[in-house]
C-alpha positions in Angstrom: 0.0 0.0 0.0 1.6 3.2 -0.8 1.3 6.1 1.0 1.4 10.4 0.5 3.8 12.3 2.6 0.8 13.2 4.6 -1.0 9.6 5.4 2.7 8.9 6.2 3.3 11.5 9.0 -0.1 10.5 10.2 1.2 6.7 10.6 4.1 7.4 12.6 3.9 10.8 14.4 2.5 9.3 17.6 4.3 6.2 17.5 7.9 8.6 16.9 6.9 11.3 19.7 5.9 8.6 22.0 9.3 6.7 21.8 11.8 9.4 22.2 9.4 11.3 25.1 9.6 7.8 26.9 12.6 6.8 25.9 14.6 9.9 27.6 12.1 10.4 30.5 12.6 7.1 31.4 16.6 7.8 31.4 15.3 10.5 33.8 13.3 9.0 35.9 16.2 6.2 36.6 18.5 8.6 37.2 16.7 10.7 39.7 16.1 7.0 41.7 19.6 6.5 42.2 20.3 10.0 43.5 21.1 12.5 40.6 18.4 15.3 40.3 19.8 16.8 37.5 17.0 16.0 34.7 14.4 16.5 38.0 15.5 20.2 38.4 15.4 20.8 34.7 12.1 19.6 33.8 13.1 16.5 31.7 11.6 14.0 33.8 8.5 14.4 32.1 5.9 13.0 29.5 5.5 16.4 27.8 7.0 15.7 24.7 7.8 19.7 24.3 10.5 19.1 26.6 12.8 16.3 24.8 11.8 17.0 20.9 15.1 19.1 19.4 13.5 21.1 16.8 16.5 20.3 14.0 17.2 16.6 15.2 13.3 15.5 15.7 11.6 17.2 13.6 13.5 19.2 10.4 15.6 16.9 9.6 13.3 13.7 9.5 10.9 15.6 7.4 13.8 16.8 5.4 14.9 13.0 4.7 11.3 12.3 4.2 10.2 14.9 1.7 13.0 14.0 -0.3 12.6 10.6 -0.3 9.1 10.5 -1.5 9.9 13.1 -4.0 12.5 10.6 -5.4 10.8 8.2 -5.1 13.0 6.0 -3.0 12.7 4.7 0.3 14.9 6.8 2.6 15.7 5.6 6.0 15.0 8.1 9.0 17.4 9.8 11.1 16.9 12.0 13.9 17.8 12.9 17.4 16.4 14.1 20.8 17.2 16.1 23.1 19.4 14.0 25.3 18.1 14.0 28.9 21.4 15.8 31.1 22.9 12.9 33.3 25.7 13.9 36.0 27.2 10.3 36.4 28.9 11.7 39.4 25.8 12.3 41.7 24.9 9.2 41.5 25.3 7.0 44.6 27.2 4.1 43.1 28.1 6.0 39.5 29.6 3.0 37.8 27.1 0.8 38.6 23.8 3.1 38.2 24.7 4.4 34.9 24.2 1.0 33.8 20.6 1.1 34.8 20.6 4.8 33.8 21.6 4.0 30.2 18.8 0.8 29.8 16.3 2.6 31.2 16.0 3.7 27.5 16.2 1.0 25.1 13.8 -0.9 28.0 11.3 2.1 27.8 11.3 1.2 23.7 10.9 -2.5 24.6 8.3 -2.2 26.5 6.6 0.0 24.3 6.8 -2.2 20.7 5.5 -4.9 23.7 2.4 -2.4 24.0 2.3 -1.4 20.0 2.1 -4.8 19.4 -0.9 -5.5 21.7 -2.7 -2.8 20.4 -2.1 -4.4 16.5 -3.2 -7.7 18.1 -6.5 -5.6 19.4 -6.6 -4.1 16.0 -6.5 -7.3 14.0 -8.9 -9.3 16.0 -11.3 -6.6 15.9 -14.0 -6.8 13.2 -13.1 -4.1 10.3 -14.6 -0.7 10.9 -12.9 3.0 10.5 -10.3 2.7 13.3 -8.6 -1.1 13.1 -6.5 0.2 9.9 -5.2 3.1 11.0 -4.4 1.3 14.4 -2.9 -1.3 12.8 -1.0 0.8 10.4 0.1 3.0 13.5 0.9 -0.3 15.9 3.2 -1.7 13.1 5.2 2.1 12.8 5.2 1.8 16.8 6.6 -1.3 17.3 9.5 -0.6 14.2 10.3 2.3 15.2 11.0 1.5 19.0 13.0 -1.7 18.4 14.8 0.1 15.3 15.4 2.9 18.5 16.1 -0.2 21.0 18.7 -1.5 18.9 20.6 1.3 17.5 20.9 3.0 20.9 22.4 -0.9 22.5 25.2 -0.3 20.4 28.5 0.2 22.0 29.1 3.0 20.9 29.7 6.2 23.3 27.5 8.5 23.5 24.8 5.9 23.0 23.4 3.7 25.5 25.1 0.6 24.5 28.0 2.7 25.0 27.4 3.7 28.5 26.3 0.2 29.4 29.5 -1.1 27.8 31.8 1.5 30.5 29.9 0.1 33.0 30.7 -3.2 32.7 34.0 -3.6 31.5 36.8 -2.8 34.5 38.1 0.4 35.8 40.9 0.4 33.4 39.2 -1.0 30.2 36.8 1.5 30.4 38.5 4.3 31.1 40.4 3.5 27.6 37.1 2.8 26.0 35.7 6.3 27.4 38.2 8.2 26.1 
């Protein structure tokens, strides 16, 4: 089924704002729970998604990518950015060991979101046809790719990415001070 650049940006605007709001509150929320305030103080624990959307890395340059790659004609694959929640590693009680759960708190938020996208498709495609089960369906399938495309590219280990962080945290004093650096 092909879509215009309009029917598209209706699929996958929710699923999109919903991944990267929870994805970085969620970073957040961990962080505040093992003692660093930072993001609390600044307003970034939160679900408004006002607060993590970066106006060039969430929203111009995915519709950039976008309009040009329905205006080629080819299928162009995303890239974009939030704002990254601030994390001061150092407030935290036991810093080596938190940031671990600091950095997953992410790519778990966008598990357990294509986990929900994917009950809402099964909702969708039990449901007998009416107005609503396309769309939801259409939407639940851009929810859960988009999260586990976001779960997996951010479990790289690759600093500054959450894969990255998780990677430092793990590997011994020494090892990761040389991967850190």
């Amino acid at each position: 089924m092909e879509f215009n650049l309009v029917q598209t940006l209706a699929i996958y605007a929710l699923p999109v704002i919903f991944a990267i709001t929870l994805h970085e509150a969620a970073h957040g929320y961990v962080a505040r729970h093992f003692g660093d305030n930072t993001a609390y103080v600044l307003g970034r624990v939160s679900l408004n998604p006002v607060r993590h959307i970066d106006l060039v890395g969430t929203i111009l340059v995915p519709l950039l990518i976008l309009v040009t790659s329905k205006l080629l004609g080819s299928g162009g694959i995303l890239f974009g950015w939030a704002k990254p929640v601030p994390v001061d590693f150092s407030a935290l009680r036991h810093p080596k060991r938190d940031m671990l759960w600091v950095a997953a708190a992410g790519p778990f938020a966008n598990l357990l979101m294509a986990v929900m996208w994917a009950s809402a498709l099964k909702i969708a495609l039990v449901t007998p046809h009416n107005a609503f089960t396309l769309p939801l369906s259409l939407m639940a399938e851009a929810g859960i790719t988009v999260n586990l495309v976001l779960m997996v590219l951010n479990l790289l280990p690759i600093l500054p990415l959450d894969g990255g962080r998780i990677a430092v945290s793990l590997l011994p004093n020494r090892l990761a001070y040389s991967f850190s650096r």
